[in-house]
C-alpha positions as CSV (number, residue, x, y, z in Angstrom):
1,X,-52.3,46.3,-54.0
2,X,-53.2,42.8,-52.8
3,X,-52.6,41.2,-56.4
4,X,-49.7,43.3,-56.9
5,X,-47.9,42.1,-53.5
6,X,-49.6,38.0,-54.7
7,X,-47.8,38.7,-57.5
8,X,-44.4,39.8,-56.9
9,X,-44.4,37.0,-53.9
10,X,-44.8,34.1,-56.3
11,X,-41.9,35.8,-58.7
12,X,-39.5,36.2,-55.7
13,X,-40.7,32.4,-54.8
14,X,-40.0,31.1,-58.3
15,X,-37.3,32.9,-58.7
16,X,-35.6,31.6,-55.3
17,X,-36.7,27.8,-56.1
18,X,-34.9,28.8,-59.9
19,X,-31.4,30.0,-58.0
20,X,-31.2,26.6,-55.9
21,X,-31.9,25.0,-59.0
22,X,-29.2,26.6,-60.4
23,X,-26.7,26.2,-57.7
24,X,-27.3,22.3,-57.2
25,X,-26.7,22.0,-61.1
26,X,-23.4,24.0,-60.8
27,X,-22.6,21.8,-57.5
28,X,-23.2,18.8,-60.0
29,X,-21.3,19.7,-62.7
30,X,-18.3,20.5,-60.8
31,X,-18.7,16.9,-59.3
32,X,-18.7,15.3,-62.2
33,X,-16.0,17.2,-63.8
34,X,-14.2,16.5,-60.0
35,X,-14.6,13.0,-60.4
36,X,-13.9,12.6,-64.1
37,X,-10.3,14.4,-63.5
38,X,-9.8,11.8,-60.9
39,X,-10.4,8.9,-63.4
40,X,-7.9,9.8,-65.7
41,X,-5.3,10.7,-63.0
42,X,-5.6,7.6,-61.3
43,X,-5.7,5.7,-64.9
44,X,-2.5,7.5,-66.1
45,X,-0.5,8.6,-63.2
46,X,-1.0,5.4,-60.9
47,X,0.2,2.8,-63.8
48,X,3.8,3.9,-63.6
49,X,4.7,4.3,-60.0
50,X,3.3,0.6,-59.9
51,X,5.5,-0.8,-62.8
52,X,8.6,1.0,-61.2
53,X,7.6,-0.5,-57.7
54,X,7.4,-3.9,-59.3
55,X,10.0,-3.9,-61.9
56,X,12.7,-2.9,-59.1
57,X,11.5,-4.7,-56.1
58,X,11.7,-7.9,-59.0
59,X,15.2,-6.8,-59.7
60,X,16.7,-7.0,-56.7
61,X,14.6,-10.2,-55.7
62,X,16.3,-12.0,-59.2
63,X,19.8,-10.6,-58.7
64,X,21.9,-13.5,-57.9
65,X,24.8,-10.7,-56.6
66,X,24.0,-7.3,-57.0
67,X,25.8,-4.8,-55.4
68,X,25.2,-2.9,-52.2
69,X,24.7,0.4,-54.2
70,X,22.6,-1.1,-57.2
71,X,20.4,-2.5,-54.6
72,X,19.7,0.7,-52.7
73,X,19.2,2.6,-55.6
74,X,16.5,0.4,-56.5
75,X,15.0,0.1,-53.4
76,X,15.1,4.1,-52.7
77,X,13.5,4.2,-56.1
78,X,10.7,2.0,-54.9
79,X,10.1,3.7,-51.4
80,X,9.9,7.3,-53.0
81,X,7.3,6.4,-55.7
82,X,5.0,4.1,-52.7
83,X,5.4,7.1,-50.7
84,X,4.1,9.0,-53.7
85,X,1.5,6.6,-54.0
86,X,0.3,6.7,-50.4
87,X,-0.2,11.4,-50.8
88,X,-1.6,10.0,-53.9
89,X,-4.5,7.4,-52.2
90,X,-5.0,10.2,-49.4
91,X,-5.7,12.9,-52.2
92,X,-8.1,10.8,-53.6
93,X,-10.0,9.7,-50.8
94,X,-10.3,13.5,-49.2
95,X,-11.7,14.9,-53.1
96,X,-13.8,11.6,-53.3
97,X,-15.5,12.7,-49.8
98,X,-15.6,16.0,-50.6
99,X,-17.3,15.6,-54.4
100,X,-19.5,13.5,-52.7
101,X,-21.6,15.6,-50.9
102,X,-20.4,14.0,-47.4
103,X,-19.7,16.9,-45.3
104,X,-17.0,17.7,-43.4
105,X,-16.9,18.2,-39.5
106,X,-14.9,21.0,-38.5
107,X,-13.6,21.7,-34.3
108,X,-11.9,24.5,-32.9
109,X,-8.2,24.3,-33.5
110,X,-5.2,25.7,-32.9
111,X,-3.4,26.5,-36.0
112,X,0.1,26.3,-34.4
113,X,-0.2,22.7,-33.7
114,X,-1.3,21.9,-37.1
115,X,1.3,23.1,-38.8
116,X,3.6,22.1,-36.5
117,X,2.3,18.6,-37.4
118,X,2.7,18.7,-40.8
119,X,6.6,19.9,-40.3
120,X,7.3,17.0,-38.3
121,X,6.1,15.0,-41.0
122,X,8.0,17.4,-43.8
123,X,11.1,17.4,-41.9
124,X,11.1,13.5,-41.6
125,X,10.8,13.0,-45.4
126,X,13.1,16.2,-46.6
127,X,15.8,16.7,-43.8
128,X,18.2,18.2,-46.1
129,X,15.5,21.3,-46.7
130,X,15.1,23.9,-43.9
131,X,11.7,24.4,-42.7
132,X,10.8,28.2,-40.5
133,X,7.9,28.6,-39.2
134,X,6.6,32.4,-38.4
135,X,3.1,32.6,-36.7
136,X,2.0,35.3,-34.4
137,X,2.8,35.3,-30.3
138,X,-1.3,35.0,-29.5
139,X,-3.0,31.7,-30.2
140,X,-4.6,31.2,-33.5
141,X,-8.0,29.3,-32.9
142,X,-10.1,28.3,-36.5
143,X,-12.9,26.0,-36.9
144,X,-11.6,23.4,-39.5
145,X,-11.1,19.7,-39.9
146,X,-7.3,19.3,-38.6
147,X,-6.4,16.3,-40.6
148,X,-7.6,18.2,-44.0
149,X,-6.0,21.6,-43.4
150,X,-2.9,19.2,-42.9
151,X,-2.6,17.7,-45.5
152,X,-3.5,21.2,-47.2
153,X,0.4,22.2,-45.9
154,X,1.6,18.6,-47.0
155,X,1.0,19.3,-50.4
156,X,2.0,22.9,-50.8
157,X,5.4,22.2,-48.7
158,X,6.0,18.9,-51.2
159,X,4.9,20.8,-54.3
160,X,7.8,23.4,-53.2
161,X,10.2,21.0,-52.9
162,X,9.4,18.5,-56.1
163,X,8.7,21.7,-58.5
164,X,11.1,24.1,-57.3
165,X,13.6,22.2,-58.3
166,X,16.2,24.2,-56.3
167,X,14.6,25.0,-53.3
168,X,16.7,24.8,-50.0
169,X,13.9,26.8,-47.5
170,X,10.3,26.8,-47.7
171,X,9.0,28.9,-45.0
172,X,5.4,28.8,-43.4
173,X,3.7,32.0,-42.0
174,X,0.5,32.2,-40.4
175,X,-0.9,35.9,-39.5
176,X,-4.7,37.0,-38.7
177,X,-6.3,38.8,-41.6
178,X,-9.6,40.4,-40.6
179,X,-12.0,37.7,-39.7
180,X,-9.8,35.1,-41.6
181,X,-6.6,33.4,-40.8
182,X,-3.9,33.1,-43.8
183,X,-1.2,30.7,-44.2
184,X,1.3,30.8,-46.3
185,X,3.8,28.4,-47.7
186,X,6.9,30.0,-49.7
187,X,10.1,28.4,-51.4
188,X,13.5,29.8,-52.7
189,X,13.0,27.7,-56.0
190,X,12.9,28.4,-59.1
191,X,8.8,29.7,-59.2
192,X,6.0,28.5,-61.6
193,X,5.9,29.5,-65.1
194,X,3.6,32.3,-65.5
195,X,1.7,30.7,-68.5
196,X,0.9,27.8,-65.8
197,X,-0.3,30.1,-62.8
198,X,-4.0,30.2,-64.1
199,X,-3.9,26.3,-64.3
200,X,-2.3,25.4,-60.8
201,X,-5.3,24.2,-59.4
202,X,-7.4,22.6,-62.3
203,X,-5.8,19.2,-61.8
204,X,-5.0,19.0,-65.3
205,X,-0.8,19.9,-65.1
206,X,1.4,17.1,-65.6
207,X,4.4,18.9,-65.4
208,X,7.9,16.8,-66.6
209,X,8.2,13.3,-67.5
210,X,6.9,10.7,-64.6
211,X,10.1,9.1,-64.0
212,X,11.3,6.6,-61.3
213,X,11.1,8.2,-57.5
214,X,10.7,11.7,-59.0
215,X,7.5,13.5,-57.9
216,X,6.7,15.4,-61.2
217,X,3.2,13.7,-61.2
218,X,2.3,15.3,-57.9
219,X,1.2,18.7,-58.9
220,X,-1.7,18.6,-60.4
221,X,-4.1,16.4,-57.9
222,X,-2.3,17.9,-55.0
223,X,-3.0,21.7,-55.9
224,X,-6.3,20.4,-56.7
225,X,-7.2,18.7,-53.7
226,X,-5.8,21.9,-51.8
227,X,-9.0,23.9,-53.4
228,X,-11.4,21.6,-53.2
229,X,-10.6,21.2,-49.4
230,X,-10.2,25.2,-49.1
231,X,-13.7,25.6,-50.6
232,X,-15.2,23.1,-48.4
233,X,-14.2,25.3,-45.7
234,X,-15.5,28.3,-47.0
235,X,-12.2,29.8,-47.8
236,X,-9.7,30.1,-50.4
237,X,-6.5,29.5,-51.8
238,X,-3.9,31.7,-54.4
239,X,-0.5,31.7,-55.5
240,X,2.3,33.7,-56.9
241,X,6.0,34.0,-57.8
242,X,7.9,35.7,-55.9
243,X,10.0,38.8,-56.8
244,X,13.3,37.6,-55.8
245,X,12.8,34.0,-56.8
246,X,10.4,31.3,-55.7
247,X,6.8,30.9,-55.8
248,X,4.4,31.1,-52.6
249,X,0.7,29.5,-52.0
250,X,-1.5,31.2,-49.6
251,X,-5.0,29.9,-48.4
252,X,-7.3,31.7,-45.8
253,X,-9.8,30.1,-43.5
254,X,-12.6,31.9,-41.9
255,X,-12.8,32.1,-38.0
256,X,-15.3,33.3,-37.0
257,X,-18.4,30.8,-38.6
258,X,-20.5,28.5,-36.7
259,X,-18.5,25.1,-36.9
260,X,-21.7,23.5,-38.0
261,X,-20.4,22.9,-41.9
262,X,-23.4,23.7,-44.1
């Protein structure tokens, strides 16, 4: 009995030792493949926003008497594509942390306030686009870092606005789901095509041509980033067209772990 318990203690112990083997190797694969995506985002999707910056800042800099609206449409192309540019630098920077092993450090917060955050923000850059919010009379409190789970909504409310083309609502609901809290973000645009919905998230879409102050080149990294920050919290993020038109992205976050992130 004594070798036969010896025995299958050194399996389960070798086999344990084998799983976190396994699971750091998956954890630096996905890394890798993480921070390979972001090279050839940054090397393909950064060059052009730059050369339109530059080329039109130049152009109104060499005009000797350009007109009033020649000069503000190059000017608004310039400030959309550095505002691009500027989601762009803060995607980057929250994926590099994140692939890096840093951890993140998550407080109690109340989910109202950061959404309502992030619609100040949305409002500001997309006034002609009505914004609801819909969340639930009792506080919603969830451990999370605020300024991630922000930017979380920044990218799903600007990826409804660039890629549904005709969306004139986007509408954010918030509701307690069994020990989780989803949100929601959902536009009256024209939805994702369903050969894409598998690939949302992968980072590799480029969806339409790049061109001057459009924001076709935000897709990919932005849904992206949403995951990797969703899975760093220990929850999770879907989407879906809707049945009258429109697509809608839903992530949940638990609330009710330690806020100690593992």
């Amino acid at each position: 009995t004594f070798i036969t318990m010896l025995a299958v203690s050194i399996a389960a112990s070798m086999l344990a030792t084998g799983l976190k083997e396994k699971d750091r190797y998956i954890r630096e694969t996905e890394a890798e493949k993480m921070r390979s995506m972001l090279l050839r985002s940054v090397s393909h999707d950064l060059r052009t926003p730059l050369t339109t910056i530059d080329g039109s800042i130049s152009a109104v800099l060499a005009a000797s008497d350009p007109s009033d609206e020649a000069c503000r449409e190059l000017l608004e192309n310039a400030k959309k594509d550095s505002e691009w540019m500027y989601r762009m630098v803060e995607n980057l920077l929250s994926v590099t942390q994140l692939s890096g092993g840093l951890s993140i450090v998550k407080k109690l917060e109340l989910v109202e306030e950061v959404i309502g955050e992030a619609a100040v923000t949305f409002e500001k850059a997309h006034p002609e686009v009505r914004l609801y919010i819909q969340c639930p009379e009792a506080p919603l409190f969830v451990p999370m870092d605020a300024l991630l789970v922000k930017q979380v909504l920044m990218n799903l409310m600007e990826n409804a606005v660039q890629h549904g083309k005709t969306t004139t609502v986007v509408t954010v609901f918030a509701e307690e789901v069994g020990n989780s809290v989803s949100v929601s973000v959902r536009d009256d645009g024209q939805g994702i095509d369903p050969s894409l919905l598998s690939r949302v998230f992968s980072g590799s879409l480029q969806i339409g041509d790049p061109k001057p102050g459009s924001g076709n080149r935000f897709m990919g990294l932005g849904l992206a980033v949403c995951r990797t920050i969703m899975t760093a919290h220990g929850g999770d993020i879907s989407c879906r067209n809707l049945p009258r038109g429109g697509a809608e992205f839903t992530f949940t976050l638990p609330k009710g772990e330690s806020l100690d992130h593992p």
